[in-house]
C-alpha positions in Angstrom: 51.1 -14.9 -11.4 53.6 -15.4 -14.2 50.9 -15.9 -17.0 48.6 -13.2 -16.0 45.9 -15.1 -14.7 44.9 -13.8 -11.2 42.4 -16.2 -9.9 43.5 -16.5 -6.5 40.9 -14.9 -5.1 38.7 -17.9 -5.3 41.2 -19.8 -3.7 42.1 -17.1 -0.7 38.6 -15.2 -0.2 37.9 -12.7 2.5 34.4 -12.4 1.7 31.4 -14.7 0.5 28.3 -13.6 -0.7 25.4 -16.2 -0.8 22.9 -14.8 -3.5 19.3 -16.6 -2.9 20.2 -17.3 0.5 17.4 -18.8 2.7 16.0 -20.4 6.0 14.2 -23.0 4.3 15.7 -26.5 5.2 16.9 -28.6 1.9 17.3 -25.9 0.2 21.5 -25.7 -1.9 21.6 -22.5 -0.4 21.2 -22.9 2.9 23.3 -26.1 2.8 26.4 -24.3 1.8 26.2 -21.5 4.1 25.7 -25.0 6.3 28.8 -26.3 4.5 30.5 -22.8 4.9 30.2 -22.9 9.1 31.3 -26.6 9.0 34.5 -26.5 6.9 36.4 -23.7 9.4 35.6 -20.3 7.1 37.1 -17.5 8.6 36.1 -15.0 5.8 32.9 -12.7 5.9 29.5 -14.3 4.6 26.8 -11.9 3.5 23.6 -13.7 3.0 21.7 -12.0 0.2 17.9 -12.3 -0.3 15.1 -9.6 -0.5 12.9 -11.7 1.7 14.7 -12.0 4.6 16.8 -9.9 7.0 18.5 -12.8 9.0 19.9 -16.1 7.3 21.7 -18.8 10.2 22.3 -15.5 12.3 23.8 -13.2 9.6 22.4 -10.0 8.8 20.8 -10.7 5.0 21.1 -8.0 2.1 17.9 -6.8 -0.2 20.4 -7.5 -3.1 24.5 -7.8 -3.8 24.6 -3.8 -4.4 23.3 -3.3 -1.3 26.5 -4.7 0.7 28.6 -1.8 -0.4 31.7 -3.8 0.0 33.9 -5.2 -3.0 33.0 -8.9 -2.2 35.5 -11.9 -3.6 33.2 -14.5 -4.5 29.7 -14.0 -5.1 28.2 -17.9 -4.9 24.5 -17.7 -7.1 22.1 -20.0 -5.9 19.2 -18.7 -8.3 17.0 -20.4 -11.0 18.4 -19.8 -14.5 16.7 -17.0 -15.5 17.1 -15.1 -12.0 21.3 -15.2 -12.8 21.8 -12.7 -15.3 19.9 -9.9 -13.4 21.2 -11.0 -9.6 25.1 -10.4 -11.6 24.1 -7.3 -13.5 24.0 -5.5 -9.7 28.0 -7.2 -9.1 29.8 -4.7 -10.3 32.1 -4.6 -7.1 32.6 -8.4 -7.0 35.7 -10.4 -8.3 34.1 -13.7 -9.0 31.0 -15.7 -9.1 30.4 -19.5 -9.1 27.2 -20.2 -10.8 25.8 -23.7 -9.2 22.4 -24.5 -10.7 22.0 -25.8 -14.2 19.6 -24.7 -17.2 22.2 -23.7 -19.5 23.7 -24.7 -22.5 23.3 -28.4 -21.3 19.2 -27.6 -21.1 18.6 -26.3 -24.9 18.4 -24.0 -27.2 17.6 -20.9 -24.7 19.8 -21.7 -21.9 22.4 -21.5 -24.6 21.6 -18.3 -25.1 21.2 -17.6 -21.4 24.7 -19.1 -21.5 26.3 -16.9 -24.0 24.7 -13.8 -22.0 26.5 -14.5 -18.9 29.6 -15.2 -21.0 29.1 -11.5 -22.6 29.0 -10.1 -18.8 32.0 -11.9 -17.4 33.8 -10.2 -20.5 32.4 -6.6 -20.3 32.5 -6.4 -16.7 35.6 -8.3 -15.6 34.2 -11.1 -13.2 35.3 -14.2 -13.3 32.8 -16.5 -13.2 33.1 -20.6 -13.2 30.2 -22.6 -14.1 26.9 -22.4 -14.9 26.2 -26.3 -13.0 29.3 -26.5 -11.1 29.3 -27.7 -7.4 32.1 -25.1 -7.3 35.1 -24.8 -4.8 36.5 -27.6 -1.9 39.4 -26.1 -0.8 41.2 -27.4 2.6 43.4 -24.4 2.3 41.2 -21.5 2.7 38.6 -24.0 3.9 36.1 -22.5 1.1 33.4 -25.2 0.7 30.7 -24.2 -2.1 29.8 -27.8 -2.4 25.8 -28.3 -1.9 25.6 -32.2 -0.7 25.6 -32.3 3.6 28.9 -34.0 4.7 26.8 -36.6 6.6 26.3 -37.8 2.9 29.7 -37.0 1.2 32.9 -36.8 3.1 35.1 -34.0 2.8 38.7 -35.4 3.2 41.3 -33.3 5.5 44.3 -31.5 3.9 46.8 -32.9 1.8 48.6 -31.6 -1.5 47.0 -33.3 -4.3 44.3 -31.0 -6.4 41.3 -32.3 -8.4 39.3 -30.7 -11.4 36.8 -31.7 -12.3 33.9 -30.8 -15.4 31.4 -32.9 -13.4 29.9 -32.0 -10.1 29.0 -35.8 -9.8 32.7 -37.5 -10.3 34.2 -34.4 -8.3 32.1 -35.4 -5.2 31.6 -39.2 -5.6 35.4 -39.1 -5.9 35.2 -36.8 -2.8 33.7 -39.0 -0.7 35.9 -42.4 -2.0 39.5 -40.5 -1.3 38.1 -39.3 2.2 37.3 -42.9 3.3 40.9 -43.7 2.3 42.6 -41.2 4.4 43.5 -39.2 0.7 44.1 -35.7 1.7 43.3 -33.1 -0.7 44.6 -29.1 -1.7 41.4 -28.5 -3.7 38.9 -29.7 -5.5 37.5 -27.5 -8.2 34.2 -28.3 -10.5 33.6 -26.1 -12.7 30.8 -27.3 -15.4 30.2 -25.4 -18.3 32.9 -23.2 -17.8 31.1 -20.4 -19.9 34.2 -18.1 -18.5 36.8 -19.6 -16.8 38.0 -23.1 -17.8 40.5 -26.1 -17.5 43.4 -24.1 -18.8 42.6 -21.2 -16.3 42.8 -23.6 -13.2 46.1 -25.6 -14.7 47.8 -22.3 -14.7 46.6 -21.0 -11.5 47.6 -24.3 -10.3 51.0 -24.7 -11.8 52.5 -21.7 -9.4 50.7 -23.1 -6.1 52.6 -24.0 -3.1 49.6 -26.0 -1.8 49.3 -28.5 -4.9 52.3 -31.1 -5.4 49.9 -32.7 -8.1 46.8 -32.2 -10.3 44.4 -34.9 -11.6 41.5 -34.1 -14.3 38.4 -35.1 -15.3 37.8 -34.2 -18.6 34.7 -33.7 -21.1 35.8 -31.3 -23.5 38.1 -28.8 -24.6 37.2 -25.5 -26.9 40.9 -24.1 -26.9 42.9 -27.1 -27.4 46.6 -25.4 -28.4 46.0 -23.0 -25.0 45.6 -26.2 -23.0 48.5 -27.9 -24.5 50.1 -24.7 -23.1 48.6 -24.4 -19.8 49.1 -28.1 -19.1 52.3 -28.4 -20.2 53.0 -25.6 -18.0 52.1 -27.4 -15.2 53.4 -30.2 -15.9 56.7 -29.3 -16.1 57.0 -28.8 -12.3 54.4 -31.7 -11.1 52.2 -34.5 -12.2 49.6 -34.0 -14.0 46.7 -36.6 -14.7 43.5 -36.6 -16.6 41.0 -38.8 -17.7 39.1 -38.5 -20.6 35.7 -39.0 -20.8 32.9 -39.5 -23.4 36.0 -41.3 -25.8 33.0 -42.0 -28.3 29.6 -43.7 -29.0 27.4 -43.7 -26.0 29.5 -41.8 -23.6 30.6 -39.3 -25.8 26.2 -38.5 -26.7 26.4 -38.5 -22.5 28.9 -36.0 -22.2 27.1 -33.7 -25.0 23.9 -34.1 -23.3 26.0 -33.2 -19.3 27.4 -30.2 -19.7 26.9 -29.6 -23.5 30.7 -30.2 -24.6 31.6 -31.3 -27.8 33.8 -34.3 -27.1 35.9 -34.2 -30.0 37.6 -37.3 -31.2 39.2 -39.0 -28.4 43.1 -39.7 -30.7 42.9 -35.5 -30.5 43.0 -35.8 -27.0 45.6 -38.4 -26.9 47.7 -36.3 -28.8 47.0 -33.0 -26.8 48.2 -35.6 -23.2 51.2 -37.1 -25.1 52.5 -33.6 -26.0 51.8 -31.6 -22.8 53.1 -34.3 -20.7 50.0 -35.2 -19.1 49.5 -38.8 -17.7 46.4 -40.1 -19.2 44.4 -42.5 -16.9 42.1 -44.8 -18.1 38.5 -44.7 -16.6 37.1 -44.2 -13.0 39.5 -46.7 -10.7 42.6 -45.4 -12.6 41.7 -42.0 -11.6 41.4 -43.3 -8.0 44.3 -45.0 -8.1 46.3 -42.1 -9.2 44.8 -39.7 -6.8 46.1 -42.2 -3.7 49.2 -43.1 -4.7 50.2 -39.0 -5.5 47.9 -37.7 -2.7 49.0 -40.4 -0.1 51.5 -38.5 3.2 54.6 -40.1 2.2 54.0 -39.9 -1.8 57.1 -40.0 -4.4 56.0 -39.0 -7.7 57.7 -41.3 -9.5 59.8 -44.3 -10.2 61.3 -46.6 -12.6 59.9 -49.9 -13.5 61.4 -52.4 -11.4 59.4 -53.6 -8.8 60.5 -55.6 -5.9 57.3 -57.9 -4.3 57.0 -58.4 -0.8 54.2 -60.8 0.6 53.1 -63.5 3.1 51.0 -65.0 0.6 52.2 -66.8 -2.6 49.0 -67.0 -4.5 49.1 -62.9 -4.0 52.8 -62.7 -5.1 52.2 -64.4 -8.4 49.2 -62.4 -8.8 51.1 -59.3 -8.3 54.2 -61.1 -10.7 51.5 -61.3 -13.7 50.1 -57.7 -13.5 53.7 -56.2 -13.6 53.8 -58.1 -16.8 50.7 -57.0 -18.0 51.3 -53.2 -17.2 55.0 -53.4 -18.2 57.0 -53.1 -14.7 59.7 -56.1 -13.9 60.2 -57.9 -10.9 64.1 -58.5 -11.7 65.7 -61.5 -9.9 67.4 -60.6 -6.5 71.2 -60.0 -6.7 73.2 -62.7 -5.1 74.4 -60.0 -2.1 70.7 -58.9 -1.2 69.3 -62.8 -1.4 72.5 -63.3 1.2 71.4 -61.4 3.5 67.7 -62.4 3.3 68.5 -66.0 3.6 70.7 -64.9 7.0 67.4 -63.2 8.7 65.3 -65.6 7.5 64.5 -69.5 8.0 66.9 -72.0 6.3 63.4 -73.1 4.4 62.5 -70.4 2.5 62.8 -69.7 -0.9 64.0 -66.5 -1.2 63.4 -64.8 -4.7 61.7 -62.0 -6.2 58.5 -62.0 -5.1 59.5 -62.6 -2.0 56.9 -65.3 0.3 57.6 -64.5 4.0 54.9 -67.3 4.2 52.5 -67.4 7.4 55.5 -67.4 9.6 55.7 -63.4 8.7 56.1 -60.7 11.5 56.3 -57.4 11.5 60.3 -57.1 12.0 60.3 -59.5 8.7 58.3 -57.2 6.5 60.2 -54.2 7.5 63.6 -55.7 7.6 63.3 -57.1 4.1 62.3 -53.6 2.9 65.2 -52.5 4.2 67.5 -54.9 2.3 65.9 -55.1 -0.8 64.9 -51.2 -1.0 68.5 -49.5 0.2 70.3 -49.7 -3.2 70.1 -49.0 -6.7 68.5 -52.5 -7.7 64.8 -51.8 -7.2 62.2 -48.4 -7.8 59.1 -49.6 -5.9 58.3 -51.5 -4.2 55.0 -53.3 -3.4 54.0 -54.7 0.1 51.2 -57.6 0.4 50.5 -57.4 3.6 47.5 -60.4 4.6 46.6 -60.2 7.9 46.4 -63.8 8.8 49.8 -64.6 10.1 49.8 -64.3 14.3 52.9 -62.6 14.0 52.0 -59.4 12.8 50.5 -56.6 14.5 49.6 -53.0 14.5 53.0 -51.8 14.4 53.5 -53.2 10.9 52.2 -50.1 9.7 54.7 -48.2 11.2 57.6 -50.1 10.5 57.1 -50.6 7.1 56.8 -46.4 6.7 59.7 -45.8 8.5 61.8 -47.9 6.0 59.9 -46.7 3.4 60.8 -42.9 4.3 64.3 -44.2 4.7 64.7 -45.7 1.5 63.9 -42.5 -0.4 61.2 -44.6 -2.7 57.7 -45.7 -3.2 55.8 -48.0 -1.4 53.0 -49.2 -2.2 50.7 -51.5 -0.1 48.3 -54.4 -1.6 46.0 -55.3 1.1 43.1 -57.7 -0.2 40.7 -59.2 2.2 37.3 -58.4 3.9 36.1 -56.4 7.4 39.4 -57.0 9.5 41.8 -56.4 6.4 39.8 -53.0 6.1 40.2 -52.2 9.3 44.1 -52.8 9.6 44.9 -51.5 6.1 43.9 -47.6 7.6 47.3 -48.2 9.8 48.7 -47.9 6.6 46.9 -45.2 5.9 47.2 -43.8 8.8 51.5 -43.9 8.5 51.0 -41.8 5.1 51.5 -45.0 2.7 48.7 -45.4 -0.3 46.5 -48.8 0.0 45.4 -50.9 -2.6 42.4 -53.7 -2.2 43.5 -56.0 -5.0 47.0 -56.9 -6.8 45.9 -55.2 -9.8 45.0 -51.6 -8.4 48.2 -51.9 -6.4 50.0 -52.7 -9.7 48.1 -49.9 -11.6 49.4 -47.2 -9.1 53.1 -48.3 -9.5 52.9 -47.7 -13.4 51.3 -44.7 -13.4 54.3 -43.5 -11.1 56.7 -44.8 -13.4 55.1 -43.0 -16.7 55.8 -40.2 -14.2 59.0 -41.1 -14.1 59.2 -41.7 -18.3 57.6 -38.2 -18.7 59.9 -37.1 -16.7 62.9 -38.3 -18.2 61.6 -36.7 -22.0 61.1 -33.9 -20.3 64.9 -33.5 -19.1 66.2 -34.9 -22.2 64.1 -32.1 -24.7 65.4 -29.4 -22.1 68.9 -30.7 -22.4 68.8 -30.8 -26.6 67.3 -27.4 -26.3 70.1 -25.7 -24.0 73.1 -27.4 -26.3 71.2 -25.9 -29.5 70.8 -22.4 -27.5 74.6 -22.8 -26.7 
């Protein structure tokens, strides 16, 4: 690693230990080692509990001394106050990830029980993340620490997007929403307290991974704010980064205090902080979403300008889509004489041919892709957004595929609005399916583009402050 921080063992372990380990059904423990056989580990797993000496069919240790081996993640799935004492023994293991709570977030002495295990990671070396963390997801290594059953929170497959995420909650309800939308993910990391390591630690490991293309936080708090200007602007510089911030004042800000025992800080600090790393900020809970799809989708470009071209079979949707550029700054510029030519020649004499662009109820597949084609191939256009409704007999399950296709060949993004109930849902995971994000409503779909094109803007400020730096250099 090129900033000294080696935490790739939690990412690539070849051995697990599961401390409070146990047969008893319900139990967090016994879940992940559940979650452990499920996801594909390939690693070793020592089960470690003094009453037993078989968990699931592995042998169980009296206690993590008594493995004898240097272990890579030691995953503590103790009461508070058992922590401190199972970690003293750990002296031959890299990392821990704490999962239950009753720390700082719980009072006066689980802060100190806090700042003890804070004291050991530093005089022994381990890294540890939490206290009240779900801990690790990772499709990669196919580490799953997460205590919820999958039959009750999806895991989605692999992709290249990675999530942090201070909240166990958010980092699984989100989970579960991108899996049901075909979002793959790198990793998912929640990390709670973070009494050791923290948000900068995971932007910097993540800035020099292969497996993420792009990082999306959710934030409570900060303690080192100029390090995580660093850290994220390191990452940033070589992929998109997203956060959202939460507890931005009043009630959700006493929320986040009360969670995982954050100070949340005043919320025009943090703007600041996003605006100077070059760190997209999202605004609330869908935005997140959005920007995890339309980054984590197969065929994702990470950015674009602001003009949108609008392609429908429903009017009423095109104007809809027409107003929300407006509203989140994108343009739906006129067609150029040329490219309305050579719509008007593929389609009927009737139509009106314009930017949004109503292939009406006449609309087949050949239509939709075609006019991607025309309108996407130049230099006119940066996105475009397709508004597919499903009601037109002339479109079928290859609309999916053609679309993608012309979308791959046109080198930009497209993004798919695709509102309706039961048999719109169904269809719209063809699009999935073909590696293009999906959007239920004009504004989400709308949402996405912007956030790709203050990508883009980022971007740009980016290569112009490198560019004034070299010519000052030279």
């Amino acid at each position: 690693m090129g900033n000294g921080v080696d935490l790739s063992f939690f990412f690539k372990p070849e051995s697990i230990a599961i401390i409070g380990a146990t047969e008893a059904s319900g139990k967090i423990s016994g879940i992940i080692m559940d979650s452990l056989a499920s996801s594909g580990f390939q690693g070793r797993i020592y089960p470690v509990n003094p009453k037993y000496s078989s968990v699931k069919g592995y042998q169980c240790y009296p206690s993590i001394g008594a493995i004898g081996k240097v272990i890579d993640v030691a995953i503590v799935a103790l009461p508070a106050a058992a922590v401190l004492a199972a970690l003293e023994e750990a002296a031959h293991v890299r990392g821990a990830i704490v999962i239950g709570g009753g720390f700082s977030e719980a009072g006066q002495a689980g802060d100190a029980l806090e700042r003890e295990l804070k004291s050991l990671a530093a005089k022994t070396g381990m890294r540890i993340i939490g206290p009240n963390c779900m801990g690790i997801y990772d499709t990669v290594s196919r580490l799953d620490t997460f205590f919820i059953p999958s039959e009750r929170i999806k895991r989605p497959g692999p992709g290249h997007l990675s999530v942090l995420s201070q909240s166990g909650s958010f980092a699984v309800t989100a989970m579960d929403e991108l899996a049901s939308e075909s979002t793959g993910i790198a990793r998912v990391i929640s990390y709670g307290n973070s009494s050791d390591v923290n948000e900068s630690d995971f932007l910097e490991f993540l800035a020099d991974d292969e497996h993420t293309s792009a990082v999306a936080i959710y934030l409570e708090a900060v303690e080192d704010g100029q390090r995580f200007i660093k850290a994220a602007a390191r990452c940033a510089a070589k992929k998109p980064v997203m956060a959202l911030k939460a507890g931005r004042g009043g009630a959700g800000g006493r929320a986040t205090l009360s969670h995982t025992a954050s100070i949340a800080g005043h919320y025009e600090i943090y703007r600041a902080a996003f605006k100077k790393a070059g760190v997209i900020e999202l605004d609330g809970y869908e935005e997140f979403i959005a920007a995890c799809k339309v980054f984590g989708a197969r065929r994702a470009r990470p950015s674009c300008g602001a003009r949108v071209m609008i392609i429908t079979d429903g009017g009423g949707v095109g104007v809809a889509l027409a107003d929300e550029c407006a509203r989140y700054g994108l343009e739906p510029v006129p067609l150029k004489k040329e490219v309305e030519d050579g719509l008007r020649s593929m389609l009927p004499r009737y139509f009106a041919v314009g930017n949004p662009l109503d292939l009406t109820g006449s609309a087949t597949d050949e239509w939709f892709a075609s006019s991607l084609e025309k309108t996407m191939t130049g230099d006119d256009y940066d996105v475009a957004i397709i508004a597919a409704l499903w009601g037109p007999p002339g479109l079928t399950d290859a609309l999916a595929t053609g679309v993608a296709a012309r979308a791959g060949e046109s080198g930009k993004p497209v993004i798919i609005c695709s509102p309706g109930g039961e048999y719109t849902r169904d269809k719209s995971r063809l699009f999935t399916g073909a590696g293009l994000p999906v959007f239920s409503t004009p504004e989400s779909a709308v949402r996405a583009a912007s956030i790709l094109a203050k990508n883009a803007m980022l971007g740009e400020k980016r290569e112009r402050k490198l560019t004034r730096k070299q010519a000052h250099n030279g």
